[in-house]
Backbone as XML, in Angstrom:
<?xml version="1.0"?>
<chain id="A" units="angstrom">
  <residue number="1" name="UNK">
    <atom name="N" x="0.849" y="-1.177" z="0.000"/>
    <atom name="CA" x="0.000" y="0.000" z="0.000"/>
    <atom name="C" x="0.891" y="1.235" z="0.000"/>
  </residue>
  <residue number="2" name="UNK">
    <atom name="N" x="0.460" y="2.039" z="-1.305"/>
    <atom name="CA" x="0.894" y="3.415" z="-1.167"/>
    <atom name="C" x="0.848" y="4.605" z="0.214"/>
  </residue>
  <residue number="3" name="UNK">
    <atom name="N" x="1.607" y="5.233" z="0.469"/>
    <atom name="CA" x="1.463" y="6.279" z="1.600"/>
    <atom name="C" x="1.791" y="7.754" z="1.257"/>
  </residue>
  <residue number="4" name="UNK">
    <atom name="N" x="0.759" y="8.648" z="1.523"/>
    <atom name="CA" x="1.452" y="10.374" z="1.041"/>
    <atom name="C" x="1.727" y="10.984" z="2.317"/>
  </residue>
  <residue number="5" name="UNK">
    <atom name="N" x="2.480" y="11.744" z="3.210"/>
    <atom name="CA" x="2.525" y="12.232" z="4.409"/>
    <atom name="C" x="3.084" y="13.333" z="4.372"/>
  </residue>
  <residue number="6" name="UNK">
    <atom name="N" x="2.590" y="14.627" z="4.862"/>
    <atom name="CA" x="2.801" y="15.552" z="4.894"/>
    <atom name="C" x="3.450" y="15.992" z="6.632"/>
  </residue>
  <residue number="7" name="UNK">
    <atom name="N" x="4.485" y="16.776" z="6.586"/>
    <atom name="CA" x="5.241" y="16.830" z="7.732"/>
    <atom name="C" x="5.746" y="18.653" z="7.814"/>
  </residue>
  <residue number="8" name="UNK">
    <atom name="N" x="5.098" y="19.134" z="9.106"/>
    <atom name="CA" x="6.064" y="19.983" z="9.526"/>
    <atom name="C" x="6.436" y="20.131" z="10.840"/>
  </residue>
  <residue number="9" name="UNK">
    <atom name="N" x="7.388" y="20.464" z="10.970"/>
    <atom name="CA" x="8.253" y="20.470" z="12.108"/>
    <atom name="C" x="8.392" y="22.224" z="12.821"/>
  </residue>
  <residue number="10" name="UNK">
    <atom name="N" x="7.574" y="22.606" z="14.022"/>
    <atom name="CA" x="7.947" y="23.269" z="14.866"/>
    <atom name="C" x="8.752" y="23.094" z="15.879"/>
  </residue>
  <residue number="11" name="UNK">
    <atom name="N" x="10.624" y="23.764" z="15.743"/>
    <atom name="CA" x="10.719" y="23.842" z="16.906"/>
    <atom name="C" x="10.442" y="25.165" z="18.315"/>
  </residue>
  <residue number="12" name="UNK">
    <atom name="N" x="10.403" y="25.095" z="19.617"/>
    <atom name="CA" x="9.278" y="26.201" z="20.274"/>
    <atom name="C" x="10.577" y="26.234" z="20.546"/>
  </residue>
  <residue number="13" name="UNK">
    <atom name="N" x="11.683" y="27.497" z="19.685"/>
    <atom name="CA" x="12.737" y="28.172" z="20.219"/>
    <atom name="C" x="12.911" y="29.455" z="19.431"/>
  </residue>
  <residue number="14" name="UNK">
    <atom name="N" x="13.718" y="30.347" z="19.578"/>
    <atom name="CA" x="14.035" y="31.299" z="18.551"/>
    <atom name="C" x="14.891" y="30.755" z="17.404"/>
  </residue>
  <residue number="15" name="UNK">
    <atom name="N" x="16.106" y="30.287" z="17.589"/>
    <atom name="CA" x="17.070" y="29.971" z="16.485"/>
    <atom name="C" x="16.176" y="28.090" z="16.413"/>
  </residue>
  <residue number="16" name="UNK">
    <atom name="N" x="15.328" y="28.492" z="15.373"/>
    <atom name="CA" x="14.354" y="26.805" z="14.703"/>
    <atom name="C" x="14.888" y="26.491" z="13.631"/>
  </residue>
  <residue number="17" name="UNK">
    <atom name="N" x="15.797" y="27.526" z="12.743"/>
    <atom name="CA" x="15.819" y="26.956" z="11.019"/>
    <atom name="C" x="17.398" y="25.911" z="11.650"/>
  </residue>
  <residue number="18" name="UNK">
    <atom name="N" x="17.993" y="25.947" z="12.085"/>
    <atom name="CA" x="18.705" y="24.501" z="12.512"/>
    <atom name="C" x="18.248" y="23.129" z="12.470"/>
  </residue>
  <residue number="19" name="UNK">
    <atom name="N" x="17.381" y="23.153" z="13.685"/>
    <atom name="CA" x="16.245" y="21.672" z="13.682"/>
    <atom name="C" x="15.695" y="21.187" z="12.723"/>
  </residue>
  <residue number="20" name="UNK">
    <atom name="N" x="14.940" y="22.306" z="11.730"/>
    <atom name="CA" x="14.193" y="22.299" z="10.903"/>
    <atom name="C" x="15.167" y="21.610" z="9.336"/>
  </residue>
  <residue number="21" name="UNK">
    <atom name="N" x="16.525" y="22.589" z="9.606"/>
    <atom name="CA" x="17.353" y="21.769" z="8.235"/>
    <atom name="C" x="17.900" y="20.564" z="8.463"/>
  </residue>
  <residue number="22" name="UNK">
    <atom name="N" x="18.302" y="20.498" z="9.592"/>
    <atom name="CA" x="18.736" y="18.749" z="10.182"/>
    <atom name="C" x="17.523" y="17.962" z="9.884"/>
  </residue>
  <residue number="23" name="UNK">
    <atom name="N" x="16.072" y="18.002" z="10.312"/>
    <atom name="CA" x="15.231" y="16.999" z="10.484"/>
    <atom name="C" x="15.042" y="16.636" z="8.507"/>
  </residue>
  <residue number="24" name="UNK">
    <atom name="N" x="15.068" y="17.822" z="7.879"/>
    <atom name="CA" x="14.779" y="17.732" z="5.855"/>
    <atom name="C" x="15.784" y="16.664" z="5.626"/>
  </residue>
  <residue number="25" name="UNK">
    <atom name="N" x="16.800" y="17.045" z="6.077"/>
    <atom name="CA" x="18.421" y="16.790" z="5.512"/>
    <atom name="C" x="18.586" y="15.202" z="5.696"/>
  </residue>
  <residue number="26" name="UNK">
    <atom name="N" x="18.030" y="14.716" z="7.183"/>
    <atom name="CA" x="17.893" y="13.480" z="7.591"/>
    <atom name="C" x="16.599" y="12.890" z="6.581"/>
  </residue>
  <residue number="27" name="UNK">
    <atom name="N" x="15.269" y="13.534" z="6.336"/>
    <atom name="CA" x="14.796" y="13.339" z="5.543"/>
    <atom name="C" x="15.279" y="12.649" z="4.229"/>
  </residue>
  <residue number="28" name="UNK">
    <atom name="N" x="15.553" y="13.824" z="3.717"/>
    <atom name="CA" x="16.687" y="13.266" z="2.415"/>
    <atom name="C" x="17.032" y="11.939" z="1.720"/>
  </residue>
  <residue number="29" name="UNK">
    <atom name="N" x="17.839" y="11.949" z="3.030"/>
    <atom name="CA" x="18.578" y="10.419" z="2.794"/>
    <atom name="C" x="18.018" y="9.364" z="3.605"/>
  </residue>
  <residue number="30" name="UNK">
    <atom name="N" x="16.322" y="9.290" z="3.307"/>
    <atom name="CA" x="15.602" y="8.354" z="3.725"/>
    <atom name="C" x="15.440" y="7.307" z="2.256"/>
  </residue>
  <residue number="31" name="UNK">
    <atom name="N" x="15.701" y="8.182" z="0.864"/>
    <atom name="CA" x="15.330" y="7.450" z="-0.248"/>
    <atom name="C" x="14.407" y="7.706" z="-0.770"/>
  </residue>
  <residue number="32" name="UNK">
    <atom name="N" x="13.202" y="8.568" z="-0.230"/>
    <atom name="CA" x="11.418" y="8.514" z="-0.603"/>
    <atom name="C" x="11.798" y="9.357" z="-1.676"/>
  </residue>
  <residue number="33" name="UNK">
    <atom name="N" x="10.274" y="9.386" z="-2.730"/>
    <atom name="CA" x="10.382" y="10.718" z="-2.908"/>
    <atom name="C" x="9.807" y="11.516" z="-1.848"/>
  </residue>
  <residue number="34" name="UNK">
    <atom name="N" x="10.629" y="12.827" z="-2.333"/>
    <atom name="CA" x="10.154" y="14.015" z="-1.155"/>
    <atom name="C" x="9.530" y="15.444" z="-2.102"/>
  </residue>
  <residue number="35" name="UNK">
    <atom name="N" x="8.894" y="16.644" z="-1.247"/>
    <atom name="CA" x="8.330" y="17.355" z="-1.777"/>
    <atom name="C" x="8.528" y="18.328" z="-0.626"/>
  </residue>
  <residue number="36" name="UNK">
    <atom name="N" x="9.387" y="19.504" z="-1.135"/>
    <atom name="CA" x="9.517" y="20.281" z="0.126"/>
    <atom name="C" x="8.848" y="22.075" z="-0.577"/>
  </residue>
  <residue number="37" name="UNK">
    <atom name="N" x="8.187" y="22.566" z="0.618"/>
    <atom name="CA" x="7.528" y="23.816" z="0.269"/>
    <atom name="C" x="8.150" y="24.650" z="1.485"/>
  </residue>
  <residue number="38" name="UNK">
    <atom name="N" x="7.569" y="26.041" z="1.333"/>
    <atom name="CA" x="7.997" y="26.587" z="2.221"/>
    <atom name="C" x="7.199" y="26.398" z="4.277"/>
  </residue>
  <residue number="39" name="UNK">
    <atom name="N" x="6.189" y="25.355" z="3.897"/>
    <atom name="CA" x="5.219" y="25.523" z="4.627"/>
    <atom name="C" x="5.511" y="24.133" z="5.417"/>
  </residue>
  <residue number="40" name="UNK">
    <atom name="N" x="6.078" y="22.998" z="4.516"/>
    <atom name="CA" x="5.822" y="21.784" z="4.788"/>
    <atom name="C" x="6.821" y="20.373" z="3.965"/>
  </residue>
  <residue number="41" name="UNK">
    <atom name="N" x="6.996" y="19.391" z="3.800"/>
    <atom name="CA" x="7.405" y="18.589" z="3.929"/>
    <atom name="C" x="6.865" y="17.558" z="3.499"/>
  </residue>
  <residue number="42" name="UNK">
    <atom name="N" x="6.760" y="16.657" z="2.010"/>
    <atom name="CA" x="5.992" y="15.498" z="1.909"/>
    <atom name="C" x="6.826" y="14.648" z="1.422"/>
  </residue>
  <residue number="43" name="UNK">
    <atom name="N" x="6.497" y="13.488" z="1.753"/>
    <atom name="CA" x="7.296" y="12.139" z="1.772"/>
    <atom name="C" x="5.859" y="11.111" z="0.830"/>
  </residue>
  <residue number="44" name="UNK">
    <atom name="N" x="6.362" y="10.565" z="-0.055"/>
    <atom name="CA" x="5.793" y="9.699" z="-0.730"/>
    <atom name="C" x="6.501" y="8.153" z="-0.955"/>
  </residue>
  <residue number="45" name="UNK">
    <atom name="N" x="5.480" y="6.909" z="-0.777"/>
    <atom name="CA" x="6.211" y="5.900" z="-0.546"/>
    <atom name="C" x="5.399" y="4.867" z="-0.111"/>
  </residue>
  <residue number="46" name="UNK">
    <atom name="N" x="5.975" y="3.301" z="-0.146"/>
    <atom name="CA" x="5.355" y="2.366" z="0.381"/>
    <atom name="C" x="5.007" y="2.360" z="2.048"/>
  </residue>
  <residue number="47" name="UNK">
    <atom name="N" x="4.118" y="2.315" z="2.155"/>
    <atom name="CA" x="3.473" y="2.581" z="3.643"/>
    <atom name="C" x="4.120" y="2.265" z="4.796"/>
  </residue>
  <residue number="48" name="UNK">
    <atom name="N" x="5.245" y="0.624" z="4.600"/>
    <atom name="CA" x="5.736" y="0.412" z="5.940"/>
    <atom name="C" x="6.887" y="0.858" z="5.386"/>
  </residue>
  <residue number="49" name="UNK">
    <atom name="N" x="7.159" y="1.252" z="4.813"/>
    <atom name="CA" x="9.219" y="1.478" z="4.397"/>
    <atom name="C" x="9.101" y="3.192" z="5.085"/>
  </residue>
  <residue number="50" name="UNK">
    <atom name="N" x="8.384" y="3.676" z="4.765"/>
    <atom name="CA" x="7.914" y="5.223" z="4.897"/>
    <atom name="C" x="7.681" y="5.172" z="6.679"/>
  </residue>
  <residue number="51" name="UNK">
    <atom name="N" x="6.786" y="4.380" z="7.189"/>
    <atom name="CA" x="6.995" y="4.511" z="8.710"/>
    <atom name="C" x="8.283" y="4.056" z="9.503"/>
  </residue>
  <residue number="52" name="UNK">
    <atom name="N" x="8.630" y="3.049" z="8.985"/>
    <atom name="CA" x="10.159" y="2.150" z="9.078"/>
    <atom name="C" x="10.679" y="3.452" z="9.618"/>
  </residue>
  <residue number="53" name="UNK">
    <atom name="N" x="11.374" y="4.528" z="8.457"/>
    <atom name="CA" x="11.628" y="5.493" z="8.427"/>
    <atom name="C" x="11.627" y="6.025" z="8.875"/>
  </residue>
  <residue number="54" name="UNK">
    <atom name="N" x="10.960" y="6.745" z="9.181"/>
    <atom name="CA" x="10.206" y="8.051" z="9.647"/>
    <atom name="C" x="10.082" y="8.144" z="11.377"/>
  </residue>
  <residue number="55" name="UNK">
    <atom name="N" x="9.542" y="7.191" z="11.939"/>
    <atom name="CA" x="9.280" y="6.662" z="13.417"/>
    <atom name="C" x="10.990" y="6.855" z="14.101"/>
  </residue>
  <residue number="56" name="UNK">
    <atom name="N" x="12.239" y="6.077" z="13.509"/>
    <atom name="CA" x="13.633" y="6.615" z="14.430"/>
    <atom name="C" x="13.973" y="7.644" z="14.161"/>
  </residue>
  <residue number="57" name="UNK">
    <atom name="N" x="13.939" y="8.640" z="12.950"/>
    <atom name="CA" x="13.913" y="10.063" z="12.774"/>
    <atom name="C" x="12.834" y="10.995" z="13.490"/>
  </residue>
  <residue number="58" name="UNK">
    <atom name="N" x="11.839" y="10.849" z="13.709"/>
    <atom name="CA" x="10.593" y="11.555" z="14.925"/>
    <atom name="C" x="10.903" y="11.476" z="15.674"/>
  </residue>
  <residue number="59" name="UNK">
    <atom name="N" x="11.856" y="9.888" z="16.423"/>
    <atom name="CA" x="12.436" y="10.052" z="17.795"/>
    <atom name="C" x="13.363" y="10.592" z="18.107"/>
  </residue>
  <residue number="60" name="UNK">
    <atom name="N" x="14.292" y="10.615" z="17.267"/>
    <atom name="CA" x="16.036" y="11.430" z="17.611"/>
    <atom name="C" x="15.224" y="12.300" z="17.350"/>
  </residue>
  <residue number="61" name="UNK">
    <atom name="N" x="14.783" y="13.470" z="16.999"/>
    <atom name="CA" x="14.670" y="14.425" z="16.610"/>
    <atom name="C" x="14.234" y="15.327" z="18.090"/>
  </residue>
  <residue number="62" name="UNK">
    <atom name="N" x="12.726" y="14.658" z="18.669"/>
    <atom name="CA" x="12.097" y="14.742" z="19.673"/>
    <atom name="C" x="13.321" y="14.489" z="21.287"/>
  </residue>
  <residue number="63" name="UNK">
    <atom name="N" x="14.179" y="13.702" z="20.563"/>
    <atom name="CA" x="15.073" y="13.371" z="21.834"/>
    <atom name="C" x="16.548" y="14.764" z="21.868"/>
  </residue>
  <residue number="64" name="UNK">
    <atom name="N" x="16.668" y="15.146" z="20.966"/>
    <atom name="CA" x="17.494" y="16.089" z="20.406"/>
    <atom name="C" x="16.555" y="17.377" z="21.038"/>
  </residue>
  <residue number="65" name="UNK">
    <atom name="N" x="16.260" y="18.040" z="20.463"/>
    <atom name="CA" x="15.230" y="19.000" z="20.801"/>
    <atom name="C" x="14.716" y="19.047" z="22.481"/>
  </residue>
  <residue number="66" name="UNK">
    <atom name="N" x="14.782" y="20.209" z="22.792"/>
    <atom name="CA" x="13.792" y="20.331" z="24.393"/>
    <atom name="C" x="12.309" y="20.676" z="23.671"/>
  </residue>
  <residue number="67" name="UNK">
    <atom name="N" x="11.991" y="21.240" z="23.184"/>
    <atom name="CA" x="10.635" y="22.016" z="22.697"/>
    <atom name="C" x="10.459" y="21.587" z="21.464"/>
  </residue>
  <residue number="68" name="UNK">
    <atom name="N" x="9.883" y="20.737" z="20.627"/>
    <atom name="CA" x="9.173" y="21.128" z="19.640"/>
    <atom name="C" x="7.948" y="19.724" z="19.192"/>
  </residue>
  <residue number="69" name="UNK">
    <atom name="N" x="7.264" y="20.751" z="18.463"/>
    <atom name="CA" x="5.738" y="19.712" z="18.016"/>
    <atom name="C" x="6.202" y="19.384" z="16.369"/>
  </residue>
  <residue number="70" name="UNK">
    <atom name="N" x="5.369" y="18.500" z="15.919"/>
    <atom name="CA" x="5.458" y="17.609" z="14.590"/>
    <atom name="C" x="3.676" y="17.509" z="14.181"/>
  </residue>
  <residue number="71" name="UNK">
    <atom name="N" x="3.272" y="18.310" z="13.367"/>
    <atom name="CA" x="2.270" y="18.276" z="12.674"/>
    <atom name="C" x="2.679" y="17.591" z="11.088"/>
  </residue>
  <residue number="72" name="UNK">
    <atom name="N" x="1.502" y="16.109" z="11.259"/>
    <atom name="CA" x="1.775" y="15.000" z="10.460"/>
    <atom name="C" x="0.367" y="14.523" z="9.899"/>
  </residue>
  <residue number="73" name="UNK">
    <atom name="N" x="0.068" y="14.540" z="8.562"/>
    <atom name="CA" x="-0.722" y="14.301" z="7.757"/>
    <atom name="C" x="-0.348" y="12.895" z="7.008"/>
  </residue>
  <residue number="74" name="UNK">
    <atom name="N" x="-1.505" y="11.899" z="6.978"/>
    <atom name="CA" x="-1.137" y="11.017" z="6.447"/>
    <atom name="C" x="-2.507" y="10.783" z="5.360"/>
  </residue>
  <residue number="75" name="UNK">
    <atom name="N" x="-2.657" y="10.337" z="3.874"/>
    <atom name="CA" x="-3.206" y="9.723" z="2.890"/>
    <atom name="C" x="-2.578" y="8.395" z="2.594"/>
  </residue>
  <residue number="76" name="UNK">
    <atom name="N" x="-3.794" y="7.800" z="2.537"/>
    <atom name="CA" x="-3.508" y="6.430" z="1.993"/>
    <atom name="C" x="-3.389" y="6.610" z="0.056"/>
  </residue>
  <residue number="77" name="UNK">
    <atom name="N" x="-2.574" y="6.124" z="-0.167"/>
    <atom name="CA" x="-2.434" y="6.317" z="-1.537"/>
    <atom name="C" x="-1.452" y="7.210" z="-2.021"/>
  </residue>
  <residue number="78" name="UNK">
    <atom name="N" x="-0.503" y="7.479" z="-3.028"/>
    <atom name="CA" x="0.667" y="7.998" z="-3.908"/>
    <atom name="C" x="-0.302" y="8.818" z="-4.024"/>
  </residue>
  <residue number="79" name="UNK">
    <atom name="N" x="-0.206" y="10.611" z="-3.600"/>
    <atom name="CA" x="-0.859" y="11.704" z="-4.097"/>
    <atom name="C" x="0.143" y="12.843" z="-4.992"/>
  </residue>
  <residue number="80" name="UNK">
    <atom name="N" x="1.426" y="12.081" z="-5.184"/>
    <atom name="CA" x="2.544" y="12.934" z="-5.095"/>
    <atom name="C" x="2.357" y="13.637" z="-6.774"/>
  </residue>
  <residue number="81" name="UNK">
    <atom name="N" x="1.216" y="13.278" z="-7.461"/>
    <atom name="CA" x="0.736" y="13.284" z="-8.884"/>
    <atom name="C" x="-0.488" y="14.723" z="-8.603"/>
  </residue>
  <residue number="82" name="UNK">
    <atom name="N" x="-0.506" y="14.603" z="-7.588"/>
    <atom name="CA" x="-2.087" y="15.528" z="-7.576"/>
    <atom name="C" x="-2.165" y="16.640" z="-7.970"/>
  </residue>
  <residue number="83" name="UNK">
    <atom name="N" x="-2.953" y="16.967" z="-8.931"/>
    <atom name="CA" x="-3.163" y="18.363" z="-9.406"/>
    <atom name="C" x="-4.330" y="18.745" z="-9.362"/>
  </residue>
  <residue number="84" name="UNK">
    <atom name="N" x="-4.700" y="20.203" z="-8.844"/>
    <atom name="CA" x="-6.053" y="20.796" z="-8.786"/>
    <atom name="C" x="-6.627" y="20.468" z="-9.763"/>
  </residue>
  <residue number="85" name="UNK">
    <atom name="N" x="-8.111" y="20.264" z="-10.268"/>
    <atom name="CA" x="-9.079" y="20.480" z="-11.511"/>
    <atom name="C" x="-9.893" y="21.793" z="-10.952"/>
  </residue>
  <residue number="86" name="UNK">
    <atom name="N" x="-9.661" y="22.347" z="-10.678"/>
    <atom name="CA" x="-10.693" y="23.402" z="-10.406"/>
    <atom name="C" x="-9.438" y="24.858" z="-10.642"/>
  </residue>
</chain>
């Protein structure tokens, strides 16, 4: 089963674009495709290879960090094609 997940990363400090380029960067070299905006973060991929993933990077990250939240969107299905019709 396909997986689309959308990811952003708040860290609750002043100097955040650090955390924020470490957590992409580790991203990266997960293999997925990825989709990066200024807002957010999407990872496209087989469903357990993508959590495999993703789950020891959420934890170092969370264990690294004193302060920060992870707003995480998940679709079932490869959306990484999606284009408005309207």
């Amino acid at each position: 089963m396909k997986l689309s997940v959308e990811l952003t990363l708040t860290p609750l400090k002043e100097d955040y674009v650090p955390a924020i380029k470490t957590f992409i960067k580790k991203l990266r070299s997960l293999g997925f495709e990825i989709k990066e905006t200024p807002l957010s973060t999407q990872v496209y991929g087989p469903f357990d290879e993508v959590m495999e993933g993703l789950l020891p990077l959420i934890r170092a990250t969370f264990q690294e960090e004193e302060a920060i939240m992870l707003h995480l969107k998940m679709v079932k299905g490869d959306r990484s094609r999606y284009e408005p019709d309207f």
